[in-house]
C-alpha positions as a printed Julia matrix, in Angstrom:
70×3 Matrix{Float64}:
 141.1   115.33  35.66
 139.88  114.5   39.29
 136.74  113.74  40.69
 134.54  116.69  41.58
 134.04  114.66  45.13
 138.11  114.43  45.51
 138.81  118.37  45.36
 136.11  119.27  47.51
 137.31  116.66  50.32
 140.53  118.2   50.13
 139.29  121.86  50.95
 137.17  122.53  54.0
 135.26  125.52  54.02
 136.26  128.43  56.65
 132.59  128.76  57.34
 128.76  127.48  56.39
 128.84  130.29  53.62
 132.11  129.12  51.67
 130.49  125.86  51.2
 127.13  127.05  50.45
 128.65  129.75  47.83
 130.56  126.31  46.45
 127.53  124.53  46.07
 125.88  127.26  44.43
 128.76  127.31  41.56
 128.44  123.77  41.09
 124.4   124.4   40.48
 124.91  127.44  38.12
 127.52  125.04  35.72
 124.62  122.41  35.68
 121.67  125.2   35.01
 122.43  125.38  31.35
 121.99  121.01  31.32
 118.63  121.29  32.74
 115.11  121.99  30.73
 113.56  125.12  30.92
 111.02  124.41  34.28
 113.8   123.21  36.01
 116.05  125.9   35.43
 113.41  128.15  36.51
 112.54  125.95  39.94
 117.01  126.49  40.42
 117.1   129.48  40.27
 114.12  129.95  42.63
 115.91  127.99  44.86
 119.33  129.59  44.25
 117.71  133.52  44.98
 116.27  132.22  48.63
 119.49  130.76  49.69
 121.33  133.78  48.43
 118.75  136.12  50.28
 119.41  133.51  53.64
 123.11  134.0   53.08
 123.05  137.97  52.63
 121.24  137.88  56.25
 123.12  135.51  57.78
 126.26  137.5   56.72
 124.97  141.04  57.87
 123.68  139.46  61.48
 126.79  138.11  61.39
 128.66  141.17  60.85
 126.5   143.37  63.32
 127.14  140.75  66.2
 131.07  141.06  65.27
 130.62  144.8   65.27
 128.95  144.73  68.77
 131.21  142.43  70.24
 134.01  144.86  69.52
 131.61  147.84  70.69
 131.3   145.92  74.65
């Protein structure tokens, strides 16, 4: 079995949300390790980068959509 560190430098991410979506898979795996505060303090953590990464996707897409409008 590799390295977590050796599979990860072998795939780059096509953008900042692959590798943040990554990350957040690695943090869910270790969630169930962690006592009960922490857990709580992850996933606190883990809802406002989801809600940064659900706007970041829909500006994203609405630029995309006005580029093709002009």
């Amino acid at each position: 079995m590799q390295p977590a560190g050796l599979r990860i430098e072998r795939k780059f991410p096509n953008s900042p949300c692959d590798f943040i979506f990554a990350i957040s898979s690695y943090l869910q795996r270790w969630k169930i390790l962690l006592q009960e505060s922490d857990r709580g303090c992850l996933e606190q953590l883990n809802n406002q980068v989801a809600t940064w990464v659900k706007r970041f996707l829909e500006e994203e897409c609405n630029q995309d959509l006005m580029e093709d409008f002009i």
